[in-house]
C-alpha positions as a printed NumPy array, in Angstrom:
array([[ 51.659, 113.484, 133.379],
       [ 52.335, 114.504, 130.142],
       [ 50.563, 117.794, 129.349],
       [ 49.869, 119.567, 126.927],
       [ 51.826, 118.12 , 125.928],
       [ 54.665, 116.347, 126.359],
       [ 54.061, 115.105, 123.177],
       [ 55.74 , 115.746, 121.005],
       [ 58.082, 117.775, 122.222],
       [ 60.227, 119.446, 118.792],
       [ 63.461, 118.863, 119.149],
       [ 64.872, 122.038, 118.212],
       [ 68.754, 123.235, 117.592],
       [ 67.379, 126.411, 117.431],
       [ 71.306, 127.787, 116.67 ],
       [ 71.828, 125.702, 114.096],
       [ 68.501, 126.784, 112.298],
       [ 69.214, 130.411, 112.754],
       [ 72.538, 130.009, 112.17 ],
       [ 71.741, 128.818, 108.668],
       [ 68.871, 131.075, 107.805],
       [ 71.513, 134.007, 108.947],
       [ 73.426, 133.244, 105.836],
       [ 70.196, 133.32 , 103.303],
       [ 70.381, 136.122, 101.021],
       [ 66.894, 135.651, 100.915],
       [ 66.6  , 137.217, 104.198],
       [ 68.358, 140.162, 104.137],
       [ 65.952, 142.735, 104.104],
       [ 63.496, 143.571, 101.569],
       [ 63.652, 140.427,  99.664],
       [ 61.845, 140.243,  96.605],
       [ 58.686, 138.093,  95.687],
       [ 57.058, 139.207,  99.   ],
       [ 54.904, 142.362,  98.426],
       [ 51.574, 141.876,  98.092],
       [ 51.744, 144.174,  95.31 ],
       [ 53.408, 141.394,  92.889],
       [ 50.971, 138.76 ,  93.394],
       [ 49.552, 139.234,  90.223],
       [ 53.268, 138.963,  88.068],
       [ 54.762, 136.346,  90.31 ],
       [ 51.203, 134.275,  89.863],
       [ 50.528, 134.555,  86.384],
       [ 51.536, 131.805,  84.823],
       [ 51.96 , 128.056,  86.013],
       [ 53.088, 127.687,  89.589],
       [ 54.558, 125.12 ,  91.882],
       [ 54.533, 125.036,  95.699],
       [ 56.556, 123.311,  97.725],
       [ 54.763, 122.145, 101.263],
       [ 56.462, 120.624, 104.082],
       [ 54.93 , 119.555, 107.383],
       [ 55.132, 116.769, 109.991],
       [ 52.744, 113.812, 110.787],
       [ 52.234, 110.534, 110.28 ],
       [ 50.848, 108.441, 107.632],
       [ 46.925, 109.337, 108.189],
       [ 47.873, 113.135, 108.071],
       [ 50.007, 112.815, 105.169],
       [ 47.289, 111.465, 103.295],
       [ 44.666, 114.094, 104.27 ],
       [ 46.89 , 116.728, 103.536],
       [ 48.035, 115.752, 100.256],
       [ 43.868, 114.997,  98.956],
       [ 42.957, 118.912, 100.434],
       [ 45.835, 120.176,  98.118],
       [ 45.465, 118.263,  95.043],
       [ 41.782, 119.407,  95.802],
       [ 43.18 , 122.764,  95.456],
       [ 45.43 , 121.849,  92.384],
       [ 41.84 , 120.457,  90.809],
       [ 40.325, 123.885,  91.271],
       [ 43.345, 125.752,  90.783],
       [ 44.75 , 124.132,  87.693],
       [ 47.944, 126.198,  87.197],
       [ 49.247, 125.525,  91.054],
       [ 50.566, 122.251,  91.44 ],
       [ 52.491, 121.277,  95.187],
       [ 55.382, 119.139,  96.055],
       [ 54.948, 117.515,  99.053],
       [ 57.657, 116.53 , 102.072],
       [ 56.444, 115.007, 105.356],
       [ 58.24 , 113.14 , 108.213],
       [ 57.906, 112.611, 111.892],
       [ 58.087, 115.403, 113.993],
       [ 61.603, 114.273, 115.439],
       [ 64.571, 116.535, 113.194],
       [ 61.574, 118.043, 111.438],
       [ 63.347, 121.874, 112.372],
       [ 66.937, 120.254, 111.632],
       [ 65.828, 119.539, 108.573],
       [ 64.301, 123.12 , 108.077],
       [ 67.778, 124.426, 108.703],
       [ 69.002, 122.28 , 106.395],
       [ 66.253, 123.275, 103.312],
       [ 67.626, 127.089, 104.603],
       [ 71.384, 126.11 , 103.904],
       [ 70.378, 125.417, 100.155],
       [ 68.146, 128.326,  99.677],
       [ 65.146, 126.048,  99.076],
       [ 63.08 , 126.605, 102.045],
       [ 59.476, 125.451, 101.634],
       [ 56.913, 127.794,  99.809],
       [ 54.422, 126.709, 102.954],
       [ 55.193, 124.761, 106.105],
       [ 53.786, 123.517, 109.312],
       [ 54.656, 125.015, 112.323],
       [ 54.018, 125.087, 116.241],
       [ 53.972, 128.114, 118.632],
       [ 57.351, 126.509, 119.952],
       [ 58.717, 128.68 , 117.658],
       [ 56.191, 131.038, 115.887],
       [ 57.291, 134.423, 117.549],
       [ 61.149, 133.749, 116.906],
       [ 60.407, 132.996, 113.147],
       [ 58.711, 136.268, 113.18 ],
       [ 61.457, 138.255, 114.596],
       [ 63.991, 136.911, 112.444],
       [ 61.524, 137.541, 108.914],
       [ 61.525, 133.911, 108.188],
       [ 57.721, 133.585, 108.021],
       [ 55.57 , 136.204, 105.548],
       [ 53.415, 138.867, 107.464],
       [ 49.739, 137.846, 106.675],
       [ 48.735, 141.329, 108.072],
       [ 47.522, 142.694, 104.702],
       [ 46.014, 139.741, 103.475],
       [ 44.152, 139.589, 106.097],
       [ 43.254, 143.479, 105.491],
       [ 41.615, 142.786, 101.894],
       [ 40.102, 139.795, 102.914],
       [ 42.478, 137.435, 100.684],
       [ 43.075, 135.397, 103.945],
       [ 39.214, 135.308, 105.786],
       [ 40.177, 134.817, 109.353],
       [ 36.069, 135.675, 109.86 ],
       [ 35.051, 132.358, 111.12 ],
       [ 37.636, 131.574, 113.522],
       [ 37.227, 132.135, 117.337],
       [ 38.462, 135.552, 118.013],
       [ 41.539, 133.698, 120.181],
       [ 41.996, 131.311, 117.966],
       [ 43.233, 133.866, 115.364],
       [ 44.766, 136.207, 117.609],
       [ 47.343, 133.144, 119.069],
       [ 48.724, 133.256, 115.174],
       [ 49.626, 137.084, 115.604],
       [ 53.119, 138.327, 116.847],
       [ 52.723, 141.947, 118.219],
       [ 49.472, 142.525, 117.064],
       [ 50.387, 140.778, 113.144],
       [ 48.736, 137.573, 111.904],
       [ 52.307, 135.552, 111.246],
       [ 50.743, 132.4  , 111.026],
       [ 47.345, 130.564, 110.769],
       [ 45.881, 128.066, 112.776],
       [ 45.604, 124.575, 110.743],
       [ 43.481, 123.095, 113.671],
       [ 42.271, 123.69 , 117.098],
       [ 43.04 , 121.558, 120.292],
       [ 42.376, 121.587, 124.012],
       [ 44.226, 120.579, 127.118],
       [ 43.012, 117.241, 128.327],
       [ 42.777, 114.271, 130.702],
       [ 43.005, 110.692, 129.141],
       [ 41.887, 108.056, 131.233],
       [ 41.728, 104.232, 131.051],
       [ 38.067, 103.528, 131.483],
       [ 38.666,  99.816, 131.29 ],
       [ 40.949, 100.231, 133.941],
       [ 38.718, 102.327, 136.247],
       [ 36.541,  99.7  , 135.654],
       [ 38.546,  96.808, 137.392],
       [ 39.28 ,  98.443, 139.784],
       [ 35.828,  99.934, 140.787],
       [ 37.16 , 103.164, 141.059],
       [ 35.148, 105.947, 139.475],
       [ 36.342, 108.37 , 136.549],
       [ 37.481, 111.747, 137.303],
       [ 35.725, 114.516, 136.691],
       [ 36.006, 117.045, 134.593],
       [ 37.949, 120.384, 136.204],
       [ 38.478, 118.86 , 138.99 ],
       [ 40.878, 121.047, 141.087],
       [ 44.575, 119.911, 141.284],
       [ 44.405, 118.638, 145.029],
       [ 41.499, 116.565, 143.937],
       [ 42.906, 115.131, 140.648],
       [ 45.665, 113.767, 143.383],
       [ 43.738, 112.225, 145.885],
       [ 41.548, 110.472, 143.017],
       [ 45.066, 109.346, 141.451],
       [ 46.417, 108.482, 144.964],
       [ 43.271, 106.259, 145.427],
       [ 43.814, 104.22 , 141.678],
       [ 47.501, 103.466, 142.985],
       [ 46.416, 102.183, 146.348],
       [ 43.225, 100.37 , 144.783],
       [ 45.55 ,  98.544, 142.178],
       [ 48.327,  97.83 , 145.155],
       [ 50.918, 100.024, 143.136],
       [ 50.35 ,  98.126, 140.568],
       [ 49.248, 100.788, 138.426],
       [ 50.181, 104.68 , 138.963],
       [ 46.537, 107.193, 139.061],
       [ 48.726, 109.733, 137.131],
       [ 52.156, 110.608, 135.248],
       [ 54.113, 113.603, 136.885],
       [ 54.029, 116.766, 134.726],
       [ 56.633, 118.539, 136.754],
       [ 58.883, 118.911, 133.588],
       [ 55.725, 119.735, 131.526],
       [ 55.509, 123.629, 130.428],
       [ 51.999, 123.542, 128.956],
       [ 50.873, 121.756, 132.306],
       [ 52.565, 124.813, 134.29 ],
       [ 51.294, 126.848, 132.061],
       [ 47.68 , 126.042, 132.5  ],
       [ 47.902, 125.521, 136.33 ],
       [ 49.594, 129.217, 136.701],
       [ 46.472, 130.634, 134.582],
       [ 43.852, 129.085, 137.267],
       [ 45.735, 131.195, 139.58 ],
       [ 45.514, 134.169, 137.416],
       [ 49.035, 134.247, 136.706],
       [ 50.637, 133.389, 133.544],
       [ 54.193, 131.298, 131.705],
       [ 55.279, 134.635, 130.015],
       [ 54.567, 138.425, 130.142],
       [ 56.3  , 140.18 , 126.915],
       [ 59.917, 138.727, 127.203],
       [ 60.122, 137.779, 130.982],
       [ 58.748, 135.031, 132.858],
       [ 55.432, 135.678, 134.314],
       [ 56.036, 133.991, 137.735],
       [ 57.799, 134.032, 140.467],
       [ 60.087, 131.676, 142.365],
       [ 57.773, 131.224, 145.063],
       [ 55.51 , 129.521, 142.053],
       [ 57.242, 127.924, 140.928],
       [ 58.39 , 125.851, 144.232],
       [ 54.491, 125.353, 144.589],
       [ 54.226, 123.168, 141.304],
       [ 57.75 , 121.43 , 142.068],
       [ 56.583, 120.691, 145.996],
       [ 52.826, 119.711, 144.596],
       [ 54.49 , 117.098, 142.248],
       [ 57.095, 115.693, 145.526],
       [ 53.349, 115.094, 147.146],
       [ 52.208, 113.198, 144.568],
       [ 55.573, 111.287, 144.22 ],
       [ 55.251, 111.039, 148.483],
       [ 51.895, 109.236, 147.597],
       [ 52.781, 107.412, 145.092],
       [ 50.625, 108.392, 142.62 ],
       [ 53.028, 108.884, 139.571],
       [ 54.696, 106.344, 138.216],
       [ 58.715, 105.803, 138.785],
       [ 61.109, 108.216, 137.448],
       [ 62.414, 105.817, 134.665],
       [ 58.778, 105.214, 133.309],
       [ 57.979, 109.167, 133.406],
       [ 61.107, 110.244, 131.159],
       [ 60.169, 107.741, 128.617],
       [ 56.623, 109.248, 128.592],
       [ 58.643, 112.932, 128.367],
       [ 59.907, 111.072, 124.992],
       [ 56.685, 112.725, 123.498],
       [ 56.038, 109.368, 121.567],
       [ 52.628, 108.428, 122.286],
       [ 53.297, 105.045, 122.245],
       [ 55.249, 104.996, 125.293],
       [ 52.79 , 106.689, 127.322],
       [ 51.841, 105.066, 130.618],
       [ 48.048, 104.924, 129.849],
       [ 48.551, 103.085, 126.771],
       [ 51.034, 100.712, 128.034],
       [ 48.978, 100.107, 131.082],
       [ 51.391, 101.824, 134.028],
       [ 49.164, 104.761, 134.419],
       [ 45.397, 105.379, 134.34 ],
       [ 45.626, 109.084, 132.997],
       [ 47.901, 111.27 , 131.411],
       [ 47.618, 115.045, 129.996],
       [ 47.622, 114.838, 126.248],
       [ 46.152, 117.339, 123.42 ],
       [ 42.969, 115.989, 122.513],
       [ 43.115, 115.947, 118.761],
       [ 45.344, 112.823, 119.896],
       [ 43.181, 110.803, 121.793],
       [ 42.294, 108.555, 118.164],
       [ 46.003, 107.664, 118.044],
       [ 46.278, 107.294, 121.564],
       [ 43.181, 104.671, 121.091],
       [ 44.615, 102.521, 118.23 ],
       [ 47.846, 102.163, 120.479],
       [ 45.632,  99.98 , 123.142],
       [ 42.602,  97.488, 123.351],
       [ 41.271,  99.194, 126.746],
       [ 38.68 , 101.815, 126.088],
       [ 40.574, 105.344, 126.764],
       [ 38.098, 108.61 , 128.067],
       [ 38.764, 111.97 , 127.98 ],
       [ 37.926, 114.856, 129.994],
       [ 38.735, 118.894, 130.576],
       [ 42.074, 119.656, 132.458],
       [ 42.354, 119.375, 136.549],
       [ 41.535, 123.316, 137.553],
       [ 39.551, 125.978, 136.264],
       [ 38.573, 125.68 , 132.099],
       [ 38.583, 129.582, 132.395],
       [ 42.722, 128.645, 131.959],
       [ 42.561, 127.311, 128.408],
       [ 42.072, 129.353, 125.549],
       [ 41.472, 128.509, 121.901],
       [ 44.439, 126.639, 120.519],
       [ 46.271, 126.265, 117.288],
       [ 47.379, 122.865, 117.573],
       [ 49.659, 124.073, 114.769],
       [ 49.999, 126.723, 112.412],
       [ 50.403, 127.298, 108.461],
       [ 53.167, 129.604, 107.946],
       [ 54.298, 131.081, 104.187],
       [ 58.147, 131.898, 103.753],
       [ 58.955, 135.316, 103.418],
       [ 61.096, 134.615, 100.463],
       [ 58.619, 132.93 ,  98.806],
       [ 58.167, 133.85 ,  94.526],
       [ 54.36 , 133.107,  94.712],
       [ 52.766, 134.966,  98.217],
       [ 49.684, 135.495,  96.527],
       [ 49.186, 131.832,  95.896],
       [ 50.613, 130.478,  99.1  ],
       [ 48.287, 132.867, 100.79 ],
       [ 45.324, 131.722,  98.566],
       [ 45.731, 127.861,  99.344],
       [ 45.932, 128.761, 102.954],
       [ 42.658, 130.22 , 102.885],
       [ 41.401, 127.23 , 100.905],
       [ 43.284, 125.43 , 103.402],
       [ 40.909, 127.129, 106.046],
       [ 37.981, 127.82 , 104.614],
       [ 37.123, 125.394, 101.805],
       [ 34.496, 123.471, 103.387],
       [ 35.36 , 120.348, 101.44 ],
       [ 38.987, 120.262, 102.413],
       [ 37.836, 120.253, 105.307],
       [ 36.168, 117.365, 105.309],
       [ 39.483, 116.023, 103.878],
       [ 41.123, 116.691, 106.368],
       [ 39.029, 115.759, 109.231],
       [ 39.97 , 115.758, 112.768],
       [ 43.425, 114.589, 112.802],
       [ 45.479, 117.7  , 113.225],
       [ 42.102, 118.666, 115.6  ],
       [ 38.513, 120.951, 115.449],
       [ 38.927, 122.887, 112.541],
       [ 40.051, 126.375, 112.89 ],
       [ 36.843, 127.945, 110.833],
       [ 33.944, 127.418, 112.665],
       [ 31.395, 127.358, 109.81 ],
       [ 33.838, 124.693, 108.792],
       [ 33.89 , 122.858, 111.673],
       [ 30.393, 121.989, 111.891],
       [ 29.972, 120.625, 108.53 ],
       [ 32.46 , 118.348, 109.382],
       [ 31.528, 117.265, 113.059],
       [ 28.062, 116.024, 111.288],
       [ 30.68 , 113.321, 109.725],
       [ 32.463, 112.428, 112.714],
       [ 31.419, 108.801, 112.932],
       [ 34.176, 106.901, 115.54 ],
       [ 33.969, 107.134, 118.956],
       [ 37.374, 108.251, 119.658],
       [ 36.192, 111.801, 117.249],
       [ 33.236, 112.235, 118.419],
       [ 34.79 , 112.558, 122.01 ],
       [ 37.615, 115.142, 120.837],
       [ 34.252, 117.093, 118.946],
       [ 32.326, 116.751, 122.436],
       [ 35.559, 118.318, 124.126],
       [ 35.208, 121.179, 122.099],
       [ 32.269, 122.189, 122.21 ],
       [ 31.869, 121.781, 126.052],
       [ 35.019, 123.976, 126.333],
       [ 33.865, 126.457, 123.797],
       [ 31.938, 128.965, 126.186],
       [ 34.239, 128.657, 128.903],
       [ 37.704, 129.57 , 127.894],
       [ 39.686, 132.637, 128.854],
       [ 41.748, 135.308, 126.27 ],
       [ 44.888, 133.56 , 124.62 ],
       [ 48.33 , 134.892, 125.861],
       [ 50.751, 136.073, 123.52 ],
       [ 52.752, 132.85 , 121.814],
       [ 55.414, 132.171, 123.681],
       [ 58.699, 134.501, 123.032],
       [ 61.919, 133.902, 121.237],
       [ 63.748, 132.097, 124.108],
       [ 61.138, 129.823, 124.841],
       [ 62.617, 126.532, 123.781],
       [ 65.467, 127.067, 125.941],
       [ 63.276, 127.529, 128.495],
       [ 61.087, 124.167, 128.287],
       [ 64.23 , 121.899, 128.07 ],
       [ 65.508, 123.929, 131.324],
       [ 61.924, 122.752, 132.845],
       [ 62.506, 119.601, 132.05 ],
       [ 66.199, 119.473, 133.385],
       [ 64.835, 120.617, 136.297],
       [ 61.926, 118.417, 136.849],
       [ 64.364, 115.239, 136.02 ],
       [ 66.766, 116.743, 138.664],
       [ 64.234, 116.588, 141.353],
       [ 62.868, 113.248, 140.774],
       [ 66.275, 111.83 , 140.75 ],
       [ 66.958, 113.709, 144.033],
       [ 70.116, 114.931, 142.101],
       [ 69.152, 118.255, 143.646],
       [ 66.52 , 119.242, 145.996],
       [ 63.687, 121.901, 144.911],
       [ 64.662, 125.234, 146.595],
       [ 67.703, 124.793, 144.664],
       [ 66.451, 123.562, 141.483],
       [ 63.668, 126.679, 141.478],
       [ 66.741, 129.384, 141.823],
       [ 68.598, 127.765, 139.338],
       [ 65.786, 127.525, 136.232],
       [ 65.013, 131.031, 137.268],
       [ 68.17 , 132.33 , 136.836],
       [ 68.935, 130.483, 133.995],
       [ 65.376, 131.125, 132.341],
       [ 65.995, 134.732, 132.627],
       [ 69.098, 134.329, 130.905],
       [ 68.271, 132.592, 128.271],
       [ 64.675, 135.061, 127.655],
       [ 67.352, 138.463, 127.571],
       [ 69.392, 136.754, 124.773]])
């Protein structure tokens, strides 16, 4: 199962990108360009941003209409754009760092939001935020408070997402098996995926194994009232952690994930190769800002429904983030098309759905009423139904973390190879986890 999400997953060489952004003189401290304070000379006359994010080809085009939207009411600020797929997207961020032309604005993830804090590559939106230059006012309280890194807004949310189950309904179907409900608990969600494989005579696995999944463990460890991280520690124990590795060596037991081959291609990330879009698996995890995409990649009808265990276990979540460079020569600007970015209620309707719900609320429901395909108007319905029932929102995860989600996913590999059995394979990431967290 591929939660949320195994896709993507950034492939990070987080040394390499720090390694080059050590050598910046741009970020030695107190750089100029970045006080709010010199807005006003910096902006003056004509200005050009540079913006760099990853996406595909629908995204790219969204984006680039909401800022030439900007450019037509901003006439002085003109943008030039970079996009790519998500795969070397932070290589190629350490490489923009070697030459001292890191982007004015970029697209992040909270894969790496609080470590680009604590090493001053991103701009502190703390006093913007203050004098109302960036109005955070209409976002869900969460929302906003999962861009801040101790207690600072570092980053703003570009969209909203939620946790979710995508089914094969067209599947379900012919096999006369019904579709499974929404917050189901965890013991449930495997019986009903045990009863898909037996009903199809193995032909087709109920669910893909999220053992190697951190957003999955992350989510099932809230529902117990626990939680992935506290500060710079891990925020479980070993004991745990055997519990998710043993609950996924049931569901292997029963057959109700697919083989181990099949369920490292879906760890991939690339959403073509997951199991219920090829037809292997009747439901994976995915974010649901992706279920459109996931629904172009396949003639069966796809559903979607809250995640297996309490929704009190989600929060509000940036799907990903704007973030400004701290070295930037125009912060006033880069700030200002942010909050058009956010706020502008026809760049919103630019930019639709496909990064998710948009962060603003007052936004958002101008442009649900537009939301006209059946595949959006189930990742609106998510939303809402969700709205009322999520918990607070955890700190992002801390510098460390990426280390920590390819250990998971060693570890969950090792298992379902047998290379190593799960006792052993829960002291190991622990110690090893730790480790890497204390660096």
């Amino acid at each position: 199962m591929r939660a949320p999400q195994s896709v993507p997953r950034p492939h990070v060489d987080r040394r390499r990108f720090l390694g080059a952004l050590a050598g910046l003189p741009l970020l030695a401290g107190g750089m100029a360009g970045c006080r709010p304070e010199e807005d006003a000379r910096v902006d003056d006359g004509p200005v050009e941003l540079s913006v760099f994010w990853w996406g595909g080809t629908r995204r790219s085009t969204a984006t680039e209409q909401a800022l030439r939207l900007y450019s037509q009411q901003n006439p002085r600020v003109r943008f030039r754009f970079t996009s790519q797929g998500l795969a070397g997207y932070y290589d190629r961020l350490a490489t923009q760092a070697t030459g001292g032309n890191v982007p004015d604005l970029f697209q992040i993830d909270d894969t790496v939001l609080t470590e680009y804090a604590q090493r001053e590559i991103v701009l502190d939106l703390d006093p913007y935020v203050a004098d109302q230059r960036l109005d955070l006012n209409g976002l869900p309280e969460h929302l906003a408070r999962y861009g801040q890194v101790s207690g600072r807004t570092m980053a703003v949310p570009a969209a909203q997402t939620n946790a979710a189950l995508v089914y094969n309904r067209d599947q379900l179907r012919r096999l006369k098996l019904p579709e499974p409900g929404g917050g189901m608990p965890w013991k449930e969600y495997l019986q009903w995926a045990t009863r898909v494989t037996q009903e199809s005579h193995s032909r087709v696995a109920g669910m893909v194994d999220a053992s190697g999944d951190y957003r999955a463990l992350w989510l099932w460890l809230r529902a117990q009232g626990g939680e992935l991280y506290r500060g710079r520690q891990l925020g479980f124990s070993s004991a745990e952690l055997l519990d998710w590795f043993e609950f996924w060596e049931v569901a292997r037991l029963d057959r109700a994930t697919p083989t181990a081959g099949l369920v490292e291609l879906a760890d991939s990330g690339e959403l073509a190769r997951q199991p219920v879009v090829t037809g292997q698996a009747a439901a994976s995890f995915a974010w649901s800002h992706e279920l459109p995409e996931l629904q172009r990649l396949t003639d069966d009808e796809l559903g979607m429904t809250t995640f297996p265990g309490t929704p009190a276990a989600q929060w509000p979540r940036a799907s990903m983030y704007w973030a400004a460079f701290r070295g930037t020569r125009h912060p006033g600007a880069v700030v200002d098309v942010i909050n058009f970015l956010t706020t502008n209620v026809a760049a919103g309707r630019v930019l639709g759905t496909e990064r998710g719900l948009n962060a603003s609320v007052p936004v958002r429901r101008f442009v649900e009423q537009g939301v006209t395909d059946r595949s959006g108007k189930r990742v609106v319905a998510l939303g809402t139904d969700l709205a009322e029932l999520m918990g607070p929102a955890p700190e992002p995860p801390p510098k460390g973390h990426t280390q920590v989600r390819n250990l998971l996913v060693a570890a969950a590999e090792s298992i379902r190879s047998k290379r190593s059995g799960a006792r052993a394979t829960t002291s190991r990431f622990m110690a090893q986890a730790n480790a890497a967290l204390a660096e």
